[in-house]
N, C-alpha and C positions, 0 to 999 in steps of 0.2 A: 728153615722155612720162614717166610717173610709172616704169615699167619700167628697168631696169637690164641694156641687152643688152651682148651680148659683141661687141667691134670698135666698128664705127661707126656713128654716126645722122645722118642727117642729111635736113632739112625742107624744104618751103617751102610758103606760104600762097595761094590765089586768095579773092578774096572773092566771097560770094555774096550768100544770103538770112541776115537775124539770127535767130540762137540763140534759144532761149527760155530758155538756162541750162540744160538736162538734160543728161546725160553725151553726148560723141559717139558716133555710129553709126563703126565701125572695119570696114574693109571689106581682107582680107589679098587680093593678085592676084599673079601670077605669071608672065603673059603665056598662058596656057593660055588654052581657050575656057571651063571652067568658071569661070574667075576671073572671064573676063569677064563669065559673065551673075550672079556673084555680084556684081560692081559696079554691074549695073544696078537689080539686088535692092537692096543698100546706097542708091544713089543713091533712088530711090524712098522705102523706108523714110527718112532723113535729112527729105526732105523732109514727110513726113507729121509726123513729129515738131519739125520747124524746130528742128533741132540741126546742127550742121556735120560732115560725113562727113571720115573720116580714111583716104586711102589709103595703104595700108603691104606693102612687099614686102620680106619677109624675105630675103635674101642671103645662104644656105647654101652654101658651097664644098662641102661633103662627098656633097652631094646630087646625083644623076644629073639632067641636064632632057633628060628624050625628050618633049616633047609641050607643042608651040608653036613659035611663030617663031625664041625666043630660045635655042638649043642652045649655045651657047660656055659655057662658064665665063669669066666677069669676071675680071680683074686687082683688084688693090685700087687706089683712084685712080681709076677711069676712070669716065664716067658710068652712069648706070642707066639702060639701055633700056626698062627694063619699066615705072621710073615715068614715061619718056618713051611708052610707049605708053599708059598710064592716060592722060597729061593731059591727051593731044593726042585721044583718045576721047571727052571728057567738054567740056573745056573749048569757050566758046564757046556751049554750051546754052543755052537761057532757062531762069527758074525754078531753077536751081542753087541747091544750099544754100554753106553757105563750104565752101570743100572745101583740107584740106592735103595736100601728099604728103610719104610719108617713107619712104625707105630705112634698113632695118636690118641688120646682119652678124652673125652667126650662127647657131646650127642653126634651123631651123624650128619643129622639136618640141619645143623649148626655146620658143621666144621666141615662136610664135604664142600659146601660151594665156596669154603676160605682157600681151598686147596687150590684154585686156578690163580690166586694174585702171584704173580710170577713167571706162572707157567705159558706156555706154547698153547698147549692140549691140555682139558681133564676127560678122564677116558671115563665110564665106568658101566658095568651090567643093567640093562632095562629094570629088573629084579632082584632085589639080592637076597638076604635070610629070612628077613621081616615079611610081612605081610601077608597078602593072599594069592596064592599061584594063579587064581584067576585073571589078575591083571596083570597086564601086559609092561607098567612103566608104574613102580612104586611110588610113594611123597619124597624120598628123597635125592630119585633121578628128578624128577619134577622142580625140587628145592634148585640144582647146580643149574639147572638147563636155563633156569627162572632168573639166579642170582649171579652165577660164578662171571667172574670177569674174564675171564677167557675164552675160545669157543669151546663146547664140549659135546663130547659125541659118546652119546648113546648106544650099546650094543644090544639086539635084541637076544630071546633065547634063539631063535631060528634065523641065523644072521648069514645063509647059504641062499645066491640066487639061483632064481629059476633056470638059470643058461649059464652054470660056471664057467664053460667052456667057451663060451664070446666074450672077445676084446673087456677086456674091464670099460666100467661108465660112472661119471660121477654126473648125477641130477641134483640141477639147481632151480629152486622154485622164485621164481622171480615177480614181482608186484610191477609192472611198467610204471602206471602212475604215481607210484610212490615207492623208489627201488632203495634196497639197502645195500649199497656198496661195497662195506666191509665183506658179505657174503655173498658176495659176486667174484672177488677180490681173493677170498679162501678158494672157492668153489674152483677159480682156475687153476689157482695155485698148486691145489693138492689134485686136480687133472693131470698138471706136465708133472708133479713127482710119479704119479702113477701109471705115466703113459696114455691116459683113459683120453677114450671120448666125453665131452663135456654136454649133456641133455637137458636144456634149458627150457623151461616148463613154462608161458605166460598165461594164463586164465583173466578172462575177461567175461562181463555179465553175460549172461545168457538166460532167458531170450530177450532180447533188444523189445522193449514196451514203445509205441507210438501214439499219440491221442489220436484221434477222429475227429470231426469238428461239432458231432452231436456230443464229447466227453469221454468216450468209450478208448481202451489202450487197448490197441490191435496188433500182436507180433508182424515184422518188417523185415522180409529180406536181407530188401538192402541197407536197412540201417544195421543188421546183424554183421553183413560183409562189411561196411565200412566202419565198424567199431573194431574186427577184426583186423582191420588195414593196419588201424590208427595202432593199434595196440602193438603190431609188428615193426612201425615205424618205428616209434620210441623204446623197443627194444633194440633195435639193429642199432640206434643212434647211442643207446645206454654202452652196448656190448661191444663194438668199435673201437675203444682206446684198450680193452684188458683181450681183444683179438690183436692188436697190437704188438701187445707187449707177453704175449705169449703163442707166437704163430705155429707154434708144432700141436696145439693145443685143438682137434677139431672139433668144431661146434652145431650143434644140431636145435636149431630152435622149432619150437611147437606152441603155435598159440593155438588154445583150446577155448571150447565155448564150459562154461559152469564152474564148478566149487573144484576152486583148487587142487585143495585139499586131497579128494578125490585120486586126482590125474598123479600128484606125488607119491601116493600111497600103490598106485596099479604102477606106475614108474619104478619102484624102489623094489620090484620081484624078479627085475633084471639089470639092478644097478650092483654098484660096489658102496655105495655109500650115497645118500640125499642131501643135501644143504639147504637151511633153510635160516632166516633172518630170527632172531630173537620177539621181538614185536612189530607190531603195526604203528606205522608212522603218526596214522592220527589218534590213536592213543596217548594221553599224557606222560609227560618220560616219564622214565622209570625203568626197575626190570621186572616187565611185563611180558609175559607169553602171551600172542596173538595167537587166535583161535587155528587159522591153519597150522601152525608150530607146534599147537597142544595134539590136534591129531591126529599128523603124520605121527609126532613122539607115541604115541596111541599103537599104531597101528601099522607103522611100516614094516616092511619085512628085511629089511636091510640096514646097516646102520646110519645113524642119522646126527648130525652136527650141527649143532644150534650156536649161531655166531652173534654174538651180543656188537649192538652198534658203536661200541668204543673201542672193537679189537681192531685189531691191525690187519687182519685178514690171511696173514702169509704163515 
């Protein structure tokens, strides 16, 4: 691993399906049941991409585990049961991709977001051992989503849509004014591996404010339709070179009036997965979570892929 954790690492390899050469799918487990279906998520994806999935469990001493099998704290020395429960889960499959596992020691919120320099994908559970079942997305989904250098997608605990049975869809929530490419760029990308229809979300203000000439802002029709117009132009003109370049890809755009946010979240209860950019453009760089990224992560019912603006998209 290109990362530099604290304590120890340590690996081993199964062999599966060959690589095509693109970075690996990194999939973090913890023995939880969210981990788990975050592995099967990983597993899946890997194989769409014919890249080798890496499973990694981080090995926090300082960390509470209420929730899974695995309640002890570890000595140092002894083995790891959890990547003993990964291998013995997976291994033996057909159609496997190469799959390595790898024990890491220390903090989590440290060393989960190190795990994407390299990687394709970091995968990992909305929730994992720590915290309070009440929430929906832990501090240290939050940490990779916020920091990891690659895209990473979140898997909730109720990660089955509403309509399993319709065409798969992947929803990309798109900013007209200020669009993030790279996740535009994923968002098709992992459509044509998918087959899916591609559901491209634009949200623009709502309701359109007009002065009066005594002072007063009075809602406007037509200034509502024609911020709608304006909004759909500059998508169509955004989305035009990546309909291009992936034509078997179909695309369904929807500019909506109000809080994004919203529309992604009611979207993602009959998607296969949500896309969404890492932060907002007029925020200072950085790796900053934009408030609609924080939460859909919140709240979506489906999983969800946060693409930092320096990925590559594919």
């Amino acid at each position: 691993m290109s990362s530099e954790p604290v304590g120890s690492v340590s690996s081993e390899s199964v062999s599966g399906t060959e690589p095509d050469g693109g970075g690996p799918v990194v999939v973090a487990v913890d023995g939880s049941r969210g981990s788990g279906r975050a592995l099967e998520w990983a597993l899946a994806a890997a194989a769409l991409r014919a890249v080798p999935l890496r499973i990694v469990h981080v090995r926090g001493y300082d960390v509470p585990l209420v929730d899974g099998p695995f309640a002890a704290v570890l000595e140092r020395g002894e083995s790891d049961p959890v990547v003993d429960w990964a291998r013995e889960s997976v291994v033996g499959r057909a159609g496997l991709p190469d799959l390595e596992f790898v024990t890491v020691d220390g903090s989590p919120g440290r060393e989960l977001p190190r795990l994407g320099a390299g990687a394709g994908l970091l995968v990992l559970g909305s929730r994992g051992r720590g915290g309070f079942a009440s929430l929906l997305l832990g501090s240290n989904g939050l940490a990779c989503a916020r920091e990891a250098p690659c895209p990473v997608v979140v898997v909730p605990r109720a990660a089955e849509p509403e309509a399993p049975e319709a065409p798969p869809r992947v929803v990309l929530g798109l900013s007209a004014p200020a669009p993030d490419e790279h996740s535009v760029a994923f968002a098709f990308a992992e459509a044509g591996r998918r087959g899916a229809r591609l559901h491209v979300v634009v949200a623009y203000p709502w309701p359109v404010l007009s002065s009066t000439p005594a002072g007063e802002f009075v809602m406007k029709a037509v200034a509502d339709e024609e911020t709608e117009r304006d909004y759909a132009n500059l998508a169509d003109d955004l989305l035009a070179p990546y309909r291009e370049r992936h034509p078997d890809v179909p695309v369904d755009l929807f500019i909506v009036p109000g809080d994004a946010a919203r529309h992604l979240v009611d979207a993602s209860h009959a998607a296969d997965l949500v896309v969404v950019g890492r932060h907002r453009r007029r925020l200072a760089p950085g790796r900053i979570l934009g408030s609609v990224t924080h939460a859909v992560l919140l709240h979506a019912a489906c999983p969800v892929a946060v693409v930092p603006p320096e990925s590559a998209g594919a």
